[in-house]
KOLBA-442108 format. One record per atom (N, C-alpha, C, CB): residue number from 1; atom name; x, y, z. Coordinates in steps of 0.001 Angstrom, whole numbers, plus 500000, padded with zeros to 6 digits. Atoms other than C-alpha are relative to their C-alpha. Glycine has a CB too. Layout:
residues N
R  resi  name      c1      c2      c3
R   NUM    CA       X       Y       Z
...
END
This chain:
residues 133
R  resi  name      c1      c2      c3
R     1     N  500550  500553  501205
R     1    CA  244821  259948  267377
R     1     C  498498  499818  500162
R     1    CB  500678  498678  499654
R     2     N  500999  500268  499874
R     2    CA  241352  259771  266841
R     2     C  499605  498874  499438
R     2    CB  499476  500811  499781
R     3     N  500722  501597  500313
R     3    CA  238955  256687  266090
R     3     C  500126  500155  498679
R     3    CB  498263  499587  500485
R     4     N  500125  500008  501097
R     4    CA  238643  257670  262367
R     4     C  501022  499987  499641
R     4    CB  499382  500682  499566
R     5     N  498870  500001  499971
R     5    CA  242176  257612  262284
R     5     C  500585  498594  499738
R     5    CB  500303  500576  501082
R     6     N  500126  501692  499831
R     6    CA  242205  253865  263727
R     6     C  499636  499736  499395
R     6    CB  499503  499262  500762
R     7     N  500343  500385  501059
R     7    CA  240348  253176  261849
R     7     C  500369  499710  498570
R     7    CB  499464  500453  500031
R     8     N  499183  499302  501609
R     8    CA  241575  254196  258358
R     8     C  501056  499121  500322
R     8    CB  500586  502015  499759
R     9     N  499006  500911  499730
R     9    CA  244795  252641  259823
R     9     C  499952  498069  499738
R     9    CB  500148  500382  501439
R    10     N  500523  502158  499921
R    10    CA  243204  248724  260618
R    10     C  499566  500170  498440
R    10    CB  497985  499177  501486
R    11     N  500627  500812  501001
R    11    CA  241805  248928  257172
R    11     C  500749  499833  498832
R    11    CB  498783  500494  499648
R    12     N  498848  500322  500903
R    12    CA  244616  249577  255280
R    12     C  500877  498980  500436
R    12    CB  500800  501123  499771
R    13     N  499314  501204  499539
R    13    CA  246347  246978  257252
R    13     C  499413  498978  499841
R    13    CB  500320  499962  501168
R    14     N  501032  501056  500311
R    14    CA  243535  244617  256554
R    14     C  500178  500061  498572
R    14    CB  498427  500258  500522
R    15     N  499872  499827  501376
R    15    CA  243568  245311  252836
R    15     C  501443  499208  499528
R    15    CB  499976  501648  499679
R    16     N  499226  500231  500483
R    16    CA  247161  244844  252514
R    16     C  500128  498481  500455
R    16    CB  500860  500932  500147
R    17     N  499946  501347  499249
R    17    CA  247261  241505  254874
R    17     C  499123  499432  498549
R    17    CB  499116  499880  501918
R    18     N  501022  500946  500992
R    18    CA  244372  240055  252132
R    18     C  500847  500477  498686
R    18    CB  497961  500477  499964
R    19     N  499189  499775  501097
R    19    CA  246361  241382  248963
R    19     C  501115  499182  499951
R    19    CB  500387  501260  499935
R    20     N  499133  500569  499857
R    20    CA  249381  239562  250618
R    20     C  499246  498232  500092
R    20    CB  500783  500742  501175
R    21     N  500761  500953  500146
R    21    CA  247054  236672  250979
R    21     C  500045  499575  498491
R    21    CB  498741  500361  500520
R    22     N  500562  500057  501189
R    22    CA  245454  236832  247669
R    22     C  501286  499600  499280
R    22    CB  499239  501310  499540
R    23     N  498647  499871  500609
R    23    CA  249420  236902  245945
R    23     C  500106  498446  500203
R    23    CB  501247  501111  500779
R    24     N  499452  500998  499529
R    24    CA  250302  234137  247846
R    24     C  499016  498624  499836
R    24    CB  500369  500395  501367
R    25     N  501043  501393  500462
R    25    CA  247122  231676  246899
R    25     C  500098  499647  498658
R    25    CB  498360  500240  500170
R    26     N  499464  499930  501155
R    26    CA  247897  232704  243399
R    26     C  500961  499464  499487
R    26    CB  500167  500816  499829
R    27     N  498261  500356  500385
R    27    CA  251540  232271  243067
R    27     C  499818  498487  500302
R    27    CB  501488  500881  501188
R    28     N  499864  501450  499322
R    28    CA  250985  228437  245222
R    28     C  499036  499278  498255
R    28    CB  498838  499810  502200
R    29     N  500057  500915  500989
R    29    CA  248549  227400  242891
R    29     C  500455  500111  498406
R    29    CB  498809  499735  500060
R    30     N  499364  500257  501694
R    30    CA  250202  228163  239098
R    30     C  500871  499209  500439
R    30    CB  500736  501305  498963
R    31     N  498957  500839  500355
R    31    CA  253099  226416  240360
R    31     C  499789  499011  500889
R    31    CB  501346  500555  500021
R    32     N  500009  501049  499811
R    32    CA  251308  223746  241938
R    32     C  500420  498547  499094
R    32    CB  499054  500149  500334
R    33     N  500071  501332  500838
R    33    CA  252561  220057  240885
R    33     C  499381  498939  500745
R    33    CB  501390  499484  499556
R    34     N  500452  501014  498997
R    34    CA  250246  217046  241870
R    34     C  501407  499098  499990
R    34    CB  498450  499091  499506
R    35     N  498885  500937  499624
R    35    CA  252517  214455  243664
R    35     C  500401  499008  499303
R    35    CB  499818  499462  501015
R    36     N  499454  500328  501091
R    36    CA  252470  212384  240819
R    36     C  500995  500169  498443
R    36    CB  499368  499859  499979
R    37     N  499571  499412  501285
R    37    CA  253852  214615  238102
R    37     C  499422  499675  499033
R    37    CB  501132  499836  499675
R    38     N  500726  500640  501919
R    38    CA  251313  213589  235464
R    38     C  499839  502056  499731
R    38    CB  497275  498459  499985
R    39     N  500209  498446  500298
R    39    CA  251004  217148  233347
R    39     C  501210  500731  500125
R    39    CB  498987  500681  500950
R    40     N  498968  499599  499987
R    40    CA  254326  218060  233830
R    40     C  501448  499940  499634
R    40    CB  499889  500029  500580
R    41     N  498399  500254  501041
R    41    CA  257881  218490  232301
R    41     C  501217  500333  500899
R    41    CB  500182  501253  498431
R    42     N  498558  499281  499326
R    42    CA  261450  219058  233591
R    42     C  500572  500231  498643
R    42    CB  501169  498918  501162
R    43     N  499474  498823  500967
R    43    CA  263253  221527  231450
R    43     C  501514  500434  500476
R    43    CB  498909  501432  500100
R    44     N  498403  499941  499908
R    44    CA  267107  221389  231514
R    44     C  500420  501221  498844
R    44    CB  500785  498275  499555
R    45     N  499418  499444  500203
R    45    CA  268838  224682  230080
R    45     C  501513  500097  500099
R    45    CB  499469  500476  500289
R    46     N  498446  499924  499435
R    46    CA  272387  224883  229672
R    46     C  500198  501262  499179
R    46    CB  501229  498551  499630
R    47     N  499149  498264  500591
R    47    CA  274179  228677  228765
R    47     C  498567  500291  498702
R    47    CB  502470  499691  498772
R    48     N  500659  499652  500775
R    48    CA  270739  229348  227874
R    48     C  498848  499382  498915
R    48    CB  500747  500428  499677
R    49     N  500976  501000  500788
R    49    CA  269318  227003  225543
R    49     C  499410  498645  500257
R    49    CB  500538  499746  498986
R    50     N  500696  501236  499966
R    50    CA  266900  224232  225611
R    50     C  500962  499072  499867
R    50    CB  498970  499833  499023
R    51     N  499491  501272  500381
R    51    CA  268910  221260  226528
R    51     C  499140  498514  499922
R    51    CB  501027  499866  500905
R    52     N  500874  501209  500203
R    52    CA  266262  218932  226663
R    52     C  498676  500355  501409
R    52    CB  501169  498248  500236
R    53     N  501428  499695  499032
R    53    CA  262631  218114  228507
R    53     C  499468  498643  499976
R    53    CB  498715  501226  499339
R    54     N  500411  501853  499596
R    54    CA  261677  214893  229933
R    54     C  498470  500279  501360
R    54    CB  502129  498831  501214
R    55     N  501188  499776  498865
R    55    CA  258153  214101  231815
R    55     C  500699  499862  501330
R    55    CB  498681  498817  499920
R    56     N  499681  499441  498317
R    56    CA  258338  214924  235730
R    56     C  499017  498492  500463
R    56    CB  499083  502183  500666
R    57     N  499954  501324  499561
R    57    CA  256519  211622  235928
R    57     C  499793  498119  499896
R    57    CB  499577  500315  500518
R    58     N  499359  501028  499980
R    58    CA  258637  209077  235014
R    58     C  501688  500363  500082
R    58    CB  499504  499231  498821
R    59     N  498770  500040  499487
R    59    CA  261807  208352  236565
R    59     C  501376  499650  499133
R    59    CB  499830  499134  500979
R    60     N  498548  500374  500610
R    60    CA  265225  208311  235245
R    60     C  501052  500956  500107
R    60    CB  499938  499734  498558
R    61     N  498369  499004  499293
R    61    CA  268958  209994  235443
R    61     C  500354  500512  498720
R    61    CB  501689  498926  500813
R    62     N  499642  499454  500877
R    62    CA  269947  212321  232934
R    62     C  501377  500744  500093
R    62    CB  499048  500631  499733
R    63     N  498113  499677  500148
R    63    CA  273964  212951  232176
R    63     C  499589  501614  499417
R    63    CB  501264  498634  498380
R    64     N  499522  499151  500643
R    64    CA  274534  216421  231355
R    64     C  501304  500483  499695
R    64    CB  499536  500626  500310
R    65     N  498350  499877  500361
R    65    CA  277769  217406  229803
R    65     C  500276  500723  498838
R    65    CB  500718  498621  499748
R    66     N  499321  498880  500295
R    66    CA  279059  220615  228717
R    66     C  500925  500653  499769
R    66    CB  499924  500351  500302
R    67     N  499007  499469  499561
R    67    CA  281676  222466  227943
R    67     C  500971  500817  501184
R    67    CB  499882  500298  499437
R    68     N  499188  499751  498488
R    68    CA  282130  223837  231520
R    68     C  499250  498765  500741
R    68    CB  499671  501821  500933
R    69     N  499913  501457  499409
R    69    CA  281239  220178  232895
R    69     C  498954  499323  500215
R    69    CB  500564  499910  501140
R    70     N  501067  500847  499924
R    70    CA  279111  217886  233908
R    70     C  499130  499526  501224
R    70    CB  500446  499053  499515
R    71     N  501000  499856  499136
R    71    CA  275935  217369  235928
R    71     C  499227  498903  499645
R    71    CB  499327  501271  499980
R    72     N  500935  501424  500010
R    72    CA  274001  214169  236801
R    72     C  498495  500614  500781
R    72    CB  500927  498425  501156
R    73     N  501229  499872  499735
R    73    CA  269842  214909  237166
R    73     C  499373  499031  500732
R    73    CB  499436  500169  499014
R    74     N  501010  501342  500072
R    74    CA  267618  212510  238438
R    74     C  498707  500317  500466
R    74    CB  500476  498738  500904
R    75     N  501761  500018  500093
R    75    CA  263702  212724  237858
R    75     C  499637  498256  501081
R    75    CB  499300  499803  497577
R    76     N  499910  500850  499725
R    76    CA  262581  210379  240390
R    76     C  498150  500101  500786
R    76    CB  501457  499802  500643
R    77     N  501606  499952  498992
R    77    CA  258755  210070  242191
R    77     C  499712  501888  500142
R    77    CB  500349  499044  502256
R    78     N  500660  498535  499578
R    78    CA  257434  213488  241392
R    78     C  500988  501106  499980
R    78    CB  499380  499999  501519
R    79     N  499336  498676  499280
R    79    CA  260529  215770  242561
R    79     C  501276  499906  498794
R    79    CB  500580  499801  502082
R    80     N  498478  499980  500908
R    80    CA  263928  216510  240640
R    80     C  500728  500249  501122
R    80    CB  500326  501257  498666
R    81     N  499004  499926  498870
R    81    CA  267219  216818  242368
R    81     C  501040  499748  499035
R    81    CB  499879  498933  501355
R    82     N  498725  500186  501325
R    82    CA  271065  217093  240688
R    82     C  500689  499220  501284
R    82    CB  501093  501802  499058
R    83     N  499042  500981  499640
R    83    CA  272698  214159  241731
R    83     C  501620  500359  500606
R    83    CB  500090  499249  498750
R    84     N  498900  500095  499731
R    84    CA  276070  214480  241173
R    84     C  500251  501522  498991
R    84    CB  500673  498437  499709
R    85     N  499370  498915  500760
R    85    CA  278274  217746  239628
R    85     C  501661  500148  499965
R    85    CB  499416  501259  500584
R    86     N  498257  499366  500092
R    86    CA  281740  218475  238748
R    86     C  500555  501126  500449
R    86    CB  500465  500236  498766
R    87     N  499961  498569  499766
R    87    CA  281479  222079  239794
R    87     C  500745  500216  501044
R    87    CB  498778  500619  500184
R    88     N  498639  500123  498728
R    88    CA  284203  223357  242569
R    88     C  498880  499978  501402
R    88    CB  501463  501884  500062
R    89     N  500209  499358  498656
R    89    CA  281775  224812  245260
R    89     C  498486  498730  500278
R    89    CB  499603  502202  499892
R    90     N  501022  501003  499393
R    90    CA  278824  221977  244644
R    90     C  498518  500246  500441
R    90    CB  500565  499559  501117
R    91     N  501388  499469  499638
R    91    CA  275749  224120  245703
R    91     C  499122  499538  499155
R    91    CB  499851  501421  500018
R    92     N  501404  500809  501043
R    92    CA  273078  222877  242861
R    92     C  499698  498094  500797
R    92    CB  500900  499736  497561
R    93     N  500669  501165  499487
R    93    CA  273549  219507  244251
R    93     C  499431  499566  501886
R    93    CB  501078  499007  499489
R    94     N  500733  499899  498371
R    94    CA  272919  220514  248040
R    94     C  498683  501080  500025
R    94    CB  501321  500713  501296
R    95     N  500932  499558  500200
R    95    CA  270159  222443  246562
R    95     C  498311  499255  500398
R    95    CB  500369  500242  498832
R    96     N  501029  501878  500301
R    96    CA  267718  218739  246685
R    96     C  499164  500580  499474
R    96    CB  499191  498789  501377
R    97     N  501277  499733  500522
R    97    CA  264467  218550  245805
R    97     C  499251  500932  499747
R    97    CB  499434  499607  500417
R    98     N  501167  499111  500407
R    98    CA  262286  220191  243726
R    98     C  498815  499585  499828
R    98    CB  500165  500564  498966
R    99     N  501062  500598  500013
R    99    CA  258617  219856  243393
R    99     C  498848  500405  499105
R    99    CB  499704  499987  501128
R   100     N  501231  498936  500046
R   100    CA  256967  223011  242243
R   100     C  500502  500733  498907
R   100    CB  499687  501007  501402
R   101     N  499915  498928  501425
R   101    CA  256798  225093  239397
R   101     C  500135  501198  500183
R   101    CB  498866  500081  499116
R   102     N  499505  499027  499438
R   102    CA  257985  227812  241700
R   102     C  501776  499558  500421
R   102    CB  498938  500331  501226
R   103     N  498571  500215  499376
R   103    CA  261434  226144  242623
R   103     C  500623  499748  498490
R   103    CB  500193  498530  501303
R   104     N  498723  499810  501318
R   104    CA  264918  225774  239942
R   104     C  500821  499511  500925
R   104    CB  500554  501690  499205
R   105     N  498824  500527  499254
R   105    CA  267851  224115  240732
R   105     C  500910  500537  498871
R   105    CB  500063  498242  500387
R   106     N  499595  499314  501005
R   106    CA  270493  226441  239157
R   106     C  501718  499862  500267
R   106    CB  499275  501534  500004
R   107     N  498161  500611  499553
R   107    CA  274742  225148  238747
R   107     C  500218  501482  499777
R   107    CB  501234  498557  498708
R   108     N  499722  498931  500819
R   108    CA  276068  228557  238199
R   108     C  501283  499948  498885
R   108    CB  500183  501067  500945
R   109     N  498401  499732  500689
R   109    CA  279813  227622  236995
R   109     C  499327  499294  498647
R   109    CB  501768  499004  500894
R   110     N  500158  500800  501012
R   110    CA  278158  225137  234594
R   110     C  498703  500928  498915
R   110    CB  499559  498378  500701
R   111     N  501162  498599  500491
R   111    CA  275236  228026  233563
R   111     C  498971  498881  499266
R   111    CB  500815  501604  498520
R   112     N  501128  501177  500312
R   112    CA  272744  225043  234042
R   112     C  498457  500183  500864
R   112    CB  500752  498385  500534
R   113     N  501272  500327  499353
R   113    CA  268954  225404  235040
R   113     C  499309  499267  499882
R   113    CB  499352  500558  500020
R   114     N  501018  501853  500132
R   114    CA  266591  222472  236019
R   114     C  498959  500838  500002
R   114    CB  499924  498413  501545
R   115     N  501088  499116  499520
R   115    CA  263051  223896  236405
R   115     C  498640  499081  499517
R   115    CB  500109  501687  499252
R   116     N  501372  501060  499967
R   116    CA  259553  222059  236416
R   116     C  499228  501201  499309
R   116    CB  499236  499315  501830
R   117     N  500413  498835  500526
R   117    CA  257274  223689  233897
R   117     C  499162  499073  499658
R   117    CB  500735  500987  499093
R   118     N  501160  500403  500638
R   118    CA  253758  222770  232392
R   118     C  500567  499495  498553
R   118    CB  498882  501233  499946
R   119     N  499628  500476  501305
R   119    CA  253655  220317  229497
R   119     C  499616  500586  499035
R   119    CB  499705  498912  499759
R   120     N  500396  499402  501513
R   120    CA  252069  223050  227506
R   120     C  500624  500985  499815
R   120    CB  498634  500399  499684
R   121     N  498707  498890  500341
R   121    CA  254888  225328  228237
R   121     C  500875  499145  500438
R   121    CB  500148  501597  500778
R   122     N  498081  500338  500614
R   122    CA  257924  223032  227191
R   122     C  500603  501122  499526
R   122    CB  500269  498887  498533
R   123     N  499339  499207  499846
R   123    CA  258796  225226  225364
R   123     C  499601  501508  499509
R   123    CB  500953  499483  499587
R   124     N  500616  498155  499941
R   124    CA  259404  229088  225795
R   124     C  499900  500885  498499
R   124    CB  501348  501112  501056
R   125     N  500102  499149  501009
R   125    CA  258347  231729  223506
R   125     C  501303  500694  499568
R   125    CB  499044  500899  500349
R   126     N  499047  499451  500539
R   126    CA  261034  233217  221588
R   126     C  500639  501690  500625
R   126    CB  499464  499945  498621
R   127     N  500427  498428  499218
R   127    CA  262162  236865  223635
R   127     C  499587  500273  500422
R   127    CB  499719  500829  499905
R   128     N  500914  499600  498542
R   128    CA  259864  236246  225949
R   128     C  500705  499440  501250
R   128    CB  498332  499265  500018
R   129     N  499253  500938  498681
R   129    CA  261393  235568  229718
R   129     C  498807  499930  501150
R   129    CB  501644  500923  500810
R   130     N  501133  500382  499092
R   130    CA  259308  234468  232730
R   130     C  499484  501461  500287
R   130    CB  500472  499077  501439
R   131     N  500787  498671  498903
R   131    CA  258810  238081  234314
R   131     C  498711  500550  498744
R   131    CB  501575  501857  500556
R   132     N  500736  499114  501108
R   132    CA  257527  239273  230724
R   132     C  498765  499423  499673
R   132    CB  500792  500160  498663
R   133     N  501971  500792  499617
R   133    CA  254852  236513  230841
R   133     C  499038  500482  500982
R   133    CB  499961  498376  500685
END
């Protein structure tokens, strides 16, 4: 191999290392939340539709209850987390804490998503889904 070779090599490996960088400073801060939750919403979906949206900071327990069952929330210092669930296998509530506007806490049997979203996107555009944003 020659040097111009190496070369060429390290710099495409350098390039991509800072691109993978760059992604990753990006992605952290949109779905940064300060530790307070001021500016921010939790956004409960059930089979799809807006079940409701409560600030991310102030605390309280939200019942959900569905026709495939029921799921206890609780907004508490900043983070979300599903309490309690009816569901057979239980995963959403060993899911814990969320913080970030990159994390979801998702029941599947109950077809329930939690998700932390900006108070100026409560709510979503009509046919639009996250990737299409």
């Amino acid at each position: 191999m020659e040097r111009k070779d190496r070369m060429l090599g390290a710099a495409a490996v350098a390039a991509a290392l800072l691109l993978m960088f760059l992604m990753d400073v990006c992605s952290a801060a949109r779905g940064y939340v300060p530790a307070d939750g001021a500016g921010w919403n939790v956004r409960i979906c059930a089979d799809g539709e807006v079940w409701g949206i409560w600030p991310l900071d102030q605390d309280r327990e939200v019942g959900v209850r569905t026709e495939d069952g029921w799921n206890k929330v609780c907004i508490r210092d900043g983070s979300v987390y599903m309490e309690e669930a009816d569901c057979p296998d239980g995963y959403c509530v060993r899911q814990g804490h969320i913080q970030s506007g990159l994390d979801t806490i998702v029941c599947l049997p109950h077809k329930l998503v939690v998700e932390i979203v900006d108070r100026g996107d409560g709510q979503q555009e009509e046919g639009a889904d996250v990737i299409a944003r």
